[in-house]
C-alpha positions, 0 to 999 in steps of 0.5 A: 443522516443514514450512512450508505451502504456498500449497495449505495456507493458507486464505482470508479474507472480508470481507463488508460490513464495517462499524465507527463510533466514536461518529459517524464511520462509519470502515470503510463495507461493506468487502468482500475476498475474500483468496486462500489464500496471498495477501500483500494490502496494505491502503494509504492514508493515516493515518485511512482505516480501514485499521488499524481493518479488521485489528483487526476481522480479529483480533477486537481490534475487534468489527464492527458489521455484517458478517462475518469468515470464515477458510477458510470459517468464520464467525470474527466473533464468535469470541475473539482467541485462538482464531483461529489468527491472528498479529499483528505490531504496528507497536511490536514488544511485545516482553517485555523481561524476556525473552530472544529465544528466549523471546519468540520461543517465547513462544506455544509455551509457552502452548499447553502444547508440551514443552520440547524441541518449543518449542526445536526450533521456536524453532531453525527458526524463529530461522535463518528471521528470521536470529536464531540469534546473538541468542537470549541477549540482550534486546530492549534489546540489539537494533537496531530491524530485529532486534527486528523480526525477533523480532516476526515470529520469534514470529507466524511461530512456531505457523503461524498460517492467517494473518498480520495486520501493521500498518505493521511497518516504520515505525520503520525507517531507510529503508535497514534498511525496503527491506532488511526489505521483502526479507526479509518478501516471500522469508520470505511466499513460502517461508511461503505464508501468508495475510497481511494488512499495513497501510501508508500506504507506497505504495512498501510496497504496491507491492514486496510486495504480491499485491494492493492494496485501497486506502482513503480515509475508510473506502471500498474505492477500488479493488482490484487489482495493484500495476500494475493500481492504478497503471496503471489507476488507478479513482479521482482519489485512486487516481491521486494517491495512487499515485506518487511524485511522484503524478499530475499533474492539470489541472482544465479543461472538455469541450466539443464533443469538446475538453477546456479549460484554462488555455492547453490546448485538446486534442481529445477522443474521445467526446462526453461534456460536462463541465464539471467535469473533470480531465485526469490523467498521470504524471510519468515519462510526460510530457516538457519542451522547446521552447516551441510544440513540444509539447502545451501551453505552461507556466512552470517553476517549478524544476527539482531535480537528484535525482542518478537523475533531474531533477524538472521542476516546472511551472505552468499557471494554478493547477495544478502540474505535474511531469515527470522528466527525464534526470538532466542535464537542466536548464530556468532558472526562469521559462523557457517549456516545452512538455509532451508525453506520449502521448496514451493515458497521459491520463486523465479523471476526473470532479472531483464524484464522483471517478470515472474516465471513459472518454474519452481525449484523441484524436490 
């Protein structure tokens, strides 16, 4: 068999998708446009409506409004199976009355293939998945990540134009999940398949992602690359959600052209006013040191040692913040600190509706 290419594959459209359970309206007008060949990340945190979009892609969920196309036809009310797309659920759904190469060839074998094609393909497909040693045992016998892999192996099998997956790699140990994140992104790029994948992990979204489309309560947040979203975040809970630790805000005031907070009084450039506002920045773009030396003045609250880095943890007023250090930095508790960062790695978001202004502090 010969793997497609990203000229191959086909694109999907989500257009206003909409879908309640009862009266909670779970996914709100959703609308993506998934280029052919195109690894998109649906991220955000558990009961976003993430979950619920790909199985309305997969029809196992029908939309209420909107609609669903695959390479330009309309699949919305099209049958499961006859959409020529391929799902790997987060608990495998293995058979385990059946061998690897039969679960593996499995959807072969319903679509009616000769014997001799269905193992030839399970041959290719199993050396993609690195299971070509397992073929003979059950899914009993098998770890988690190699199980897994027979979860992909049989998607991978009858070239679906699409893959839908979600959180696939969850139950994983945390070394086996980076190790497993490798190998789905080399097998995706060889593969050049359109794949949809579901995750509340951002560091996931971040390392195989295209593109990510980020959810909270059934609304698109915002669209764009892993370093756009993180960079360039659109939203207050874009910025929190992304990071890890995630952004530091502090909730203060504009005021003629000055922003206010609890011991920050920073110039600002615009004239907006506000009374609600929120002064965001990473923790790897900000710094601690000596008192009176830097943007403003805060407590420490603790310092942690992570062996790569030192997490600085710092209050001011009734807001948190925390800045990474040199892994041999250390600052007592209770001592008195500045923080620094670039004045353009500050961002203002409005605290009511979320949304990022902007305006920027100003030197």
């Amino acid at each position: 068999m010969q793997s497609p290419t990203s000229a191959d594959a086909k694109g999907l459209s989500l257009r206003s998708l909409n879908k309640s359970f009862g009266a909670v309206h779970v996914v709100k007008d959703l609308s993506i446009e998934i280029q052919p060949g195109e690894f998109l990340v649906l991220l955000g945190p558990s009961g976003c409506g993430k979950t619920t979009a790909l199985r309305m892609i997969a029809g196992l969920e029908s939309a209420d409004s909107g609609t669903i196309e695959l390479g330009g036809e309309n699949i919305t009310n099209v049958l499961p199976k006859y959409r020529d797309i391929a799902m790997v659920f987060q608990s495998y759904a293995l058979y385990p009355h059946k061998t690897v190469a039969e679960n593996i060839g499995f959807p072969l074998k319903v679509a009616g293939l000769k014997p001799e094609a269905i193992n030839a393909a399970i041959a290719e497909t199993a050396a993609q998945v690195h299971m070509s040693d397992y073929l003979e045992r059950y899914p009993r016998e098998l770890s988690g990540g190699q199980r897994q892999r027979v979860a992909l192996g049989r998607a991978m099998i009858r070239r679906p134009e699409a893959f839908l997956m979600d959180e696939p790699l969850s139950n994983l140990d945390a070394k086996l999940r980076g190790h497993m994140r490798a190998e789905l992104k080399h097998m995706q790029h060889d593969l050049g398949t359109t794949t949809v994948y579901v995750t509340h992990d951002q560091i996931e979204a971040m390392t195989l992602a295209h593109r990510v489309a980020i959810m909270n309560e059934g609304v698109l947040q915002q669209l764009g690359t892993p370093r756009e979203v993180y960079d360039e975040p659109a939203t207050l809970f874009v910025a929190g959600f992304m990071g890890s630790p995630p952004m530091n805000f502090v909730h203060g005031t504009i005021d003629n052209r000055r922003f206010m907070a609890a011991g920050i009084d920073l110039p600002v450039d615009g004239n907006a006013s506000s009374s609600k506002t929120v002064l965001g920045f990473r923790p790897e773009d900000s710094t601690v040191g000596n008192a009176g030396e830097g943007l403003f003045d805060t407590r420490v609250f603790t310092s942690e040692q992570t062996g790569e880095y030192t997490l600085v943890t710092v209050v001011l007023g009734e807001d948190t913040m925390t800045v990474k250090m040199p892994r041999d930095f250390d600052a007592p508790i209770h001592s008195t600190v500045c923080v620094n960062f670039p004045l353009e790695k500050g961002f203002f978001f409005d605290r009511e509706s979320g949304r990022r202004e902007s305006i920027r502090l100003s030197s």
